[in-house]
N, C-alpha and C positions, 0 to 999 in steps of 0.2 A: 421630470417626476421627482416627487421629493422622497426622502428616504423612507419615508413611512410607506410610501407606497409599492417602492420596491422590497420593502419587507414582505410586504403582506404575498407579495409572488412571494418570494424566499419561503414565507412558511406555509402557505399552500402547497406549491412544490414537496417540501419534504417531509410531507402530512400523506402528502397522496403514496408517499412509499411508506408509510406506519411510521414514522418516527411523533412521539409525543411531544417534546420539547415544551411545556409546562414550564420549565425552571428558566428555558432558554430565550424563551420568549419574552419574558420580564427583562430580563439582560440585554436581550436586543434591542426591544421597545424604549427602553432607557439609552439605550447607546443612538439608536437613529434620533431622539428628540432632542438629546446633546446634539449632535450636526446639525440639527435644522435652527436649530436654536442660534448656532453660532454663524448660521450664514454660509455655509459649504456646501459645495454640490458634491465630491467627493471624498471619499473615505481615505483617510494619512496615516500614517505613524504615531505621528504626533497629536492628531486626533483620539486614538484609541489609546495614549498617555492620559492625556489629560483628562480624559474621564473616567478611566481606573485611577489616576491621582485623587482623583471628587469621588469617588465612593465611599459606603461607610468602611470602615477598618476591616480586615477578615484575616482567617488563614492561608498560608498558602497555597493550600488547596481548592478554596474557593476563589483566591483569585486568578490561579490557575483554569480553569472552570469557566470563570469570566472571560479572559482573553480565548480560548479555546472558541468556544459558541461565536464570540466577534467575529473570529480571525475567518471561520466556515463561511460566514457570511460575507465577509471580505473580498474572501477568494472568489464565491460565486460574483459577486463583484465586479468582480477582477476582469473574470473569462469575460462577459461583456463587454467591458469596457475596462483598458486599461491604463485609464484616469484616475481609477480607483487601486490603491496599492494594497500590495499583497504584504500583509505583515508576516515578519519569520515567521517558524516556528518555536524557533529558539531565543534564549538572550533576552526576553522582556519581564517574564514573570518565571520563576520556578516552574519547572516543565513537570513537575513528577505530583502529582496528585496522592498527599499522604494521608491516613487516616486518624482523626482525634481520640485519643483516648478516653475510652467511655465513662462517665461518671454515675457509678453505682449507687443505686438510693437504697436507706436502710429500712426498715418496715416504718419506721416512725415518720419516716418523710412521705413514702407515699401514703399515707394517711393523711397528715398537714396538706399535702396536695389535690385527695381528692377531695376532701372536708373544706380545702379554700375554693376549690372549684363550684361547689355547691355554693356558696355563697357571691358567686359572679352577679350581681345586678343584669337584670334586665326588666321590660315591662311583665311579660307572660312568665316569665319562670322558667324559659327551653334553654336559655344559655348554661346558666349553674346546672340545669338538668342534665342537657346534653356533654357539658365539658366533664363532668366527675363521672357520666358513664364511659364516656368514650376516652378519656384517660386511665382511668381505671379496666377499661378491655384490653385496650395495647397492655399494660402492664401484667395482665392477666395471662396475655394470651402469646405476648413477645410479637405481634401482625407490625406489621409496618403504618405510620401511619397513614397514605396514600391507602392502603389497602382497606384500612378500617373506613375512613370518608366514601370510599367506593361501594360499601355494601348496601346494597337494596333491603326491605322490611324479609323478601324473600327467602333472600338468602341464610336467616336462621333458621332451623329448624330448631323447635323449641321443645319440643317431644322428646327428638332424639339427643339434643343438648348438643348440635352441629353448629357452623357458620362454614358457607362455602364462597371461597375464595375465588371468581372470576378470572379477574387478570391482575395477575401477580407482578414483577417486576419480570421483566422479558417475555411478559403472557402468560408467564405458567399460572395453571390451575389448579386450587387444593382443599382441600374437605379439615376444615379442623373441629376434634372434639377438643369440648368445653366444660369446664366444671358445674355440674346438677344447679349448685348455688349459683356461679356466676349464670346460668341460665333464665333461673328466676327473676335474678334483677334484670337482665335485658329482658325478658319479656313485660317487667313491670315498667320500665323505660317507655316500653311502645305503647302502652296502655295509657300512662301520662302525657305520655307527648303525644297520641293522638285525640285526648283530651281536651287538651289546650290547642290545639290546632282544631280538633271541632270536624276532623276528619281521619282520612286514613291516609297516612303519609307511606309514598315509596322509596322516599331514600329511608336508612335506616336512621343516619343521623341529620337534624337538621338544626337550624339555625333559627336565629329570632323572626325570620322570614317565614318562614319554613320551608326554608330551600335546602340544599346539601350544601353544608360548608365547604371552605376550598382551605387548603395546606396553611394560608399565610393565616386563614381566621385561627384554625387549629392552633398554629403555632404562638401568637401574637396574642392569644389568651390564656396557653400555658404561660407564657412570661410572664403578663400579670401576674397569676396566681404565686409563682415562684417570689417576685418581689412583695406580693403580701403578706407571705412566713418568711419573710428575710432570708431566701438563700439566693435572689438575684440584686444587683445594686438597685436603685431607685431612680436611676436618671432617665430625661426625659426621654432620650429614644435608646432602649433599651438593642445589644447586639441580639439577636436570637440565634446564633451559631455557636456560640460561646455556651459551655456548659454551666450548669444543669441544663441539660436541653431535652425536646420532649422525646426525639429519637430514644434521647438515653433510659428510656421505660422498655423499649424493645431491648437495648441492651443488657439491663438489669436479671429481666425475664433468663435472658439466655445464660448469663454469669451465673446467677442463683441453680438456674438447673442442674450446669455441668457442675456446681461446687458441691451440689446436694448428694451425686453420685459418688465423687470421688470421698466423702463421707462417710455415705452408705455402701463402701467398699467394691461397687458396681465395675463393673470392664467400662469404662468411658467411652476405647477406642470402638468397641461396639455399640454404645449408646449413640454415640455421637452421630451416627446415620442418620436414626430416628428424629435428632433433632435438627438434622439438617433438612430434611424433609419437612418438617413441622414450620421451621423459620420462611422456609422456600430460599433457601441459599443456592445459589448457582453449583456448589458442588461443597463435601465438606471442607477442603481448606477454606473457605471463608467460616465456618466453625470454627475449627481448629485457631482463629486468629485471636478470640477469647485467651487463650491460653495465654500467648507471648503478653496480649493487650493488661492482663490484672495476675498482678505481681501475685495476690494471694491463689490464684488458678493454678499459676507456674509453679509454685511451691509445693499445693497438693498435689500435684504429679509428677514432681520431681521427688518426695519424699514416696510415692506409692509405686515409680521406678525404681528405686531401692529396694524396698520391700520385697518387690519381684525378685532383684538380684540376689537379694540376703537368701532366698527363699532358695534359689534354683543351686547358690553353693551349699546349702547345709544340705 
């Protein structure tokens, strides 16, 4: 069997226990076509070198990531047949999976962005349509954007100025309120885009197809746009991990909040619940990561700690 085809058990397999593997699949899929490519019936060491050597450039975190996902499949591999090597776990790539530091956009940029997004060429109009709403929501709303691609026409309530959240990351589900205005405009979104589709569309956002976009279209059109106001370089394959990145709108959203409290004199440590809840964060330290993450967060809390203490000696 060739490796494509033992993939495709590999991810059936670990589908039928709920695992999504989206990201990991592309990885894999690239890694088995290198093997078949070069002639090997089995998986090597040096095999899984040489085509993390051949990838485009990334963090250590992503290639981190990379090897991981390999190495899984490796192993199952392995247990079959042990022709196929088990690569460490250690000693090939950076084992520790770090986080990039977010790159905050200022009002003037997301504007430039959603203003170049509307202007994305296409035949009908849904792409510049679609990308400056659906950029402009994550940014609105701080949603992830997997979660934003995922929503159904349904799932707005446009009455109540809601968007309900399905399946979040680890499944959770969650009800977010929306601002009155940003309501208006997704609803005037669906009204256009079911215009030009000449129907009623169920995904919420879609494509020049009219299908529901997938991550890479998402992403891979933000980059455009970045490189048409000059905040990404121009070259022809562009990295899309590298910041400004489209993630960095959920980021922003969440920065801007907590800064706006500590401002507005508000208890953080009590806010920050609420918007850990709101983000769907696994717990709040992943909130709390803002803080260390943007030098100006640190400072408005380390200057409103004081405050406290000046407060509690006089």
């Amino acid at each position: 069997m060739t490796l494509h085809a033992e993939l495709d058990r590999y991810l059936n397999l670990r589908r039928m226990f709920g695992a999504k593997l989206k990201a990991d699949e592309l990885r894999l899929r690239s890694f088995a076509t290198f093997v078949d490519k070069a002639g090997k019936e089995f998986v090597t060491k040096e095999l899984l070198l040489e085509w993390m050597d051949g990838l485009r450039p990334a963090s250590s975190g992503t290639k981190a990531s990379r090897f991981s996902a390999v190495r899984q499949f490796a192993l199952w591999l392995h247990g079959m047949d042990d022709r196929h090597e088990d690569p460490p776990p250690r000693g090939f790539v950076p084992g520790r999976v770090s986080r990039s530091a977010p790159y905050i956009y200022s009002d003037t940029e997301l504007a430039q962005i959603i203003g170049a997004a509307r202007e994305l060429p296409s035949i009908y109009g849904l792409r510049g349509l679609t990308c400056a709403m659906l950029y402009g929501l994550i940014a609105i709303t701080g949603m992830r954007v997997a979660e934003a691609l995922a929503l159904d026409t349904a799932d707005f309530d446009a009455e109540r100025q809601l968007l309900h959240i399905k399946n979040g990351k680890n499944g959770k589900e969650r009800i977010l309120p929306i601002d009155p205005d940003v309501a208006v405009r997704l609803k005037n979104y669906c009204t256009e885009r079911d215009r030009l589709l000449e129907r009623h569309s169920e995904p919420l956002f879609v494509n020049c197809k009219g299908e529901r976009p997938d991550y890479c279209w998402a992403r891979a059109n933000f980059v455009r746009v970045c490189q048409s106001i000059g905040m990404r370089g121009t070259w022809a394959k562009p990295m899309p991990g590298r910041p400004p990145r489209i993630h960095d709108l959920r980021h922003t959203f969440a920065v801007r909040t907590i800064t706006g409290w500590y401002r507005a004199g508000h208890d953080a440590a009590r806010e920050m619940h609420k918007l850990t809840t709101y983000l769907g964060h696994e717990g709040p330290r992943d909130t709390y990561w803002y803080l260390q993450a943007v030098p100006e967060l640190l400072e408005l809390a380390s200057a409103r700690i004081g405050e406290s203490s000046a407060a509690e000696e006089s």
